[in-house]
TILUMKE-546720 format. One record per residue (C-alpha): x, y, z. Coordinates in pm, 1 decimal. Layout:
@x X&y Y&z Z
...
This chain:
@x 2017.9&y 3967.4&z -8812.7
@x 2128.6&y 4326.0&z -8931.7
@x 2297.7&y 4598.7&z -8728.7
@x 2402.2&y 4915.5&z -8759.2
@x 2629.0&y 5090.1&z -8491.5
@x 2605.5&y 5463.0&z -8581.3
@x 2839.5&y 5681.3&z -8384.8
@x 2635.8&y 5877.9&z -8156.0
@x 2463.4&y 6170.4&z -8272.6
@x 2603.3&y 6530.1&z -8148.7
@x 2420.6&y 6776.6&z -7948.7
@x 2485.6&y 7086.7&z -8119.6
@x 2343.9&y 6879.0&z -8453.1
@x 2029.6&y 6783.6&z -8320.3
@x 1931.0&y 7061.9&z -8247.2
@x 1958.4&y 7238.3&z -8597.9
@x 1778.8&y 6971.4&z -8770.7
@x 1477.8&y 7001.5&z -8516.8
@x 1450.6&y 7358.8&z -8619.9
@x 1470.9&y 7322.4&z -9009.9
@x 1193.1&y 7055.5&z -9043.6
@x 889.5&y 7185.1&z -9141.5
@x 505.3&y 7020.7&z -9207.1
@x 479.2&y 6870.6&z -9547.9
@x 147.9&y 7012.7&z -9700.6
@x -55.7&y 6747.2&z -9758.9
@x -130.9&y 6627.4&z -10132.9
@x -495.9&y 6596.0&z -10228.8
@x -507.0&y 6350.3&z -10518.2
@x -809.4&y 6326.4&z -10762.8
@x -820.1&y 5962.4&z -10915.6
@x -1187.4&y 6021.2&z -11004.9
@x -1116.6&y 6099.3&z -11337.8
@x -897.9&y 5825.3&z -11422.9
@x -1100.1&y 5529.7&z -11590.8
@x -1051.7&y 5229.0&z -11438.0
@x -1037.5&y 4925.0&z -11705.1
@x -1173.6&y 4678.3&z -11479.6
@x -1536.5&y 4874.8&z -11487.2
@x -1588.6&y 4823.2&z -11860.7
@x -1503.7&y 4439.1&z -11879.1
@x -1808.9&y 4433.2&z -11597.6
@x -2017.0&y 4738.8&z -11836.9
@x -1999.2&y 4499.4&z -12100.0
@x -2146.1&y 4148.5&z -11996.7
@x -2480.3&y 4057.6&z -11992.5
@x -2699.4&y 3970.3&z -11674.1
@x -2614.9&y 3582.0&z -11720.8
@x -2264.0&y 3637.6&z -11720.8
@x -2272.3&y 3902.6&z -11419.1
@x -2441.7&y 3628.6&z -11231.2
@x -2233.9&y 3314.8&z -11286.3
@x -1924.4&y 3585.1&z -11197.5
@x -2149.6&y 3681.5&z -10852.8
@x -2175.0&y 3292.0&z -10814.4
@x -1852.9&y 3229.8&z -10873.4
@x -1709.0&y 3516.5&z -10610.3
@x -2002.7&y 3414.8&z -10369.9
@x -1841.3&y 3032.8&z -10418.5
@x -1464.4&y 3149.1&z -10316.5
@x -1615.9&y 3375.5&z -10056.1
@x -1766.5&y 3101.1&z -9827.8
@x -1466.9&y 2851.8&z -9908.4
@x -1236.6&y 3084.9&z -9783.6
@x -1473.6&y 3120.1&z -9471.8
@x -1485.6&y 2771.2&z -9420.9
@x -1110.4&y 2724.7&z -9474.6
@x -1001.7&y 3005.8&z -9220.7
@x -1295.2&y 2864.3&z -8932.1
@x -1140.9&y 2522.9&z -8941.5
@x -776.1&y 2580.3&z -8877.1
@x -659.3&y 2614.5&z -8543.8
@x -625.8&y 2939.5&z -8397.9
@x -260.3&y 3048.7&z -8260.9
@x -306.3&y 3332.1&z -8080.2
């Protein structure tokens, strides 16, 4: 286990750090623009291979259901 025994903060400083913090503006980032690579591998197959990727996904999807139903809950 860690610990930390910091020697006990002093009135006088608590005080001045309460009144210098200030609200950080919040940052509004755009990814729209970025291309994702992930998009054109999908862009570029045809419908046969988009479906045997859906069946594939759909496959792992219900496993995993299955899987996580049949093991014993400890809550």
């Amino acid at each position: 286990m860690l610990s930390y025994d910091a020697p006990p903060a002093q009135p006088a400083r608590r005080q001045g750090l309460s009144q210098t913090r200030r609200a950080m503006p919040q940052l509004n980032l755009n990814f729209t623009d970025i291309p994702i690579p992930e998009t054109h591998v999908w862009e570029q197959m045809d419908e046969p291979q988009k479906r045997i990727v859906i069946e594939a996904l759909a496959r792992l999807l219900t496993k995993t259901v299955r899987t996580n139903h049949t093991e014993p809950n400890h809550d």
